[in-house]
N, C-alpha and C positions, 0 to 999 in steps of 0.2 A: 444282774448283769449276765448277762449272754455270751458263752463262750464260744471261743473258733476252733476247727478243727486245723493241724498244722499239719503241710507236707514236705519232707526235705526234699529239692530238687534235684534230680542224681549227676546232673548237668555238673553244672553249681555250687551244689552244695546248698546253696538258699533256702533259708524255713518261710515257708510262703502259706499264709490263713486262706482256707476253706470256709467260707460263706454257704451255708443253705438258700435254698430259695430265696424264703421269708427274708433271713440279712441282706442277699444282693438284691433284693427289689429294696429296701429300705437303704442301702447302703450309695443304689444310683438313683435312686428319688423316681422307681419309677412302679406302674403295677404288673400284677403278673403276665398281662397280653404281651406287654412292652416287655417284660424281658424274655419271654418266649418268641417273640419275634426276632428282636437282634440276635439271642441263641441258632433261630435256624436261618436267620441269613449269615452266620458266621461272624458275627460282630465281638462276639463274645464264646471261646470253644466250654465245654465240660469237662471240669478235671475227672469228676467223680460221680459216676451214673449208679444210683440205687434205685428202690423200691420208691423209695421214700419220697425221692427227688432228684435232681442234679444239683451237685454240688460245685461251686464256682471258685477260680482263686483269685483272690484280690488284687494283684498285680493285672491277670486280665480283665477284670472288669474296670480298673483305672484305664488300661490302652481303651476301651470300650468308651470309657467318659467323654475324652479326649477327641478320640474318631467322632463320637456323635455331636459335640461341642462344635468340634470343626465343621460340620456338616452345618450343622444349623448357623451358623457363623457365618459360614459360603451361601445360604439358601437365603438367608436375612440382607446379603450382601445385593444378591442378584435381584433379588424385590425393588431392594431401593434404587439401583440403576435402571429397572425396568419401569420405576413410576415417574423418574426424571426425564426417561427418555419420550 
């Protein structure tokens, strides 16, 4: 089992999990181009920048799911009006 790293949010208060790499590319089903992409288009920010990697918090990679669900949602959307029309 694979553990998380936890940050309390000073906002908040909120214990919110730290995903490495590896977890958030398995964790949004995607590989590592793909989540270095939406990282530098801003779809997804970096809690925690090491050596090692960036490290992600799971709260924003779920808005991240979300956003891009929605996109592709809209993009699937515009297809099927554009083959009707």
């Amino acid at each position: 089992m694979q553990r998380h790293a936890a940050v309390i949010c000073e906002h908040c208060g909120e214990e919110n999990q730290l995903l490495s790499p590896l977890q958030a590319r398995a964790y949004m089903g995607v590989g590592s181009a793909t989540l270095n992409r939406i990282r530098l288009e801003g779809w997804v920010p970096v809690a925690l920048a090491i050596p090692k990697g960036n490290y992600f918090r799971r709260s924003d990679l779920d808005d991240a799911k979300r956003l891009l669900r929605m996109r592709d949602e809209d993009t699937a959307n515009r297809e099927e009006i554009y083959h009707h029309a």
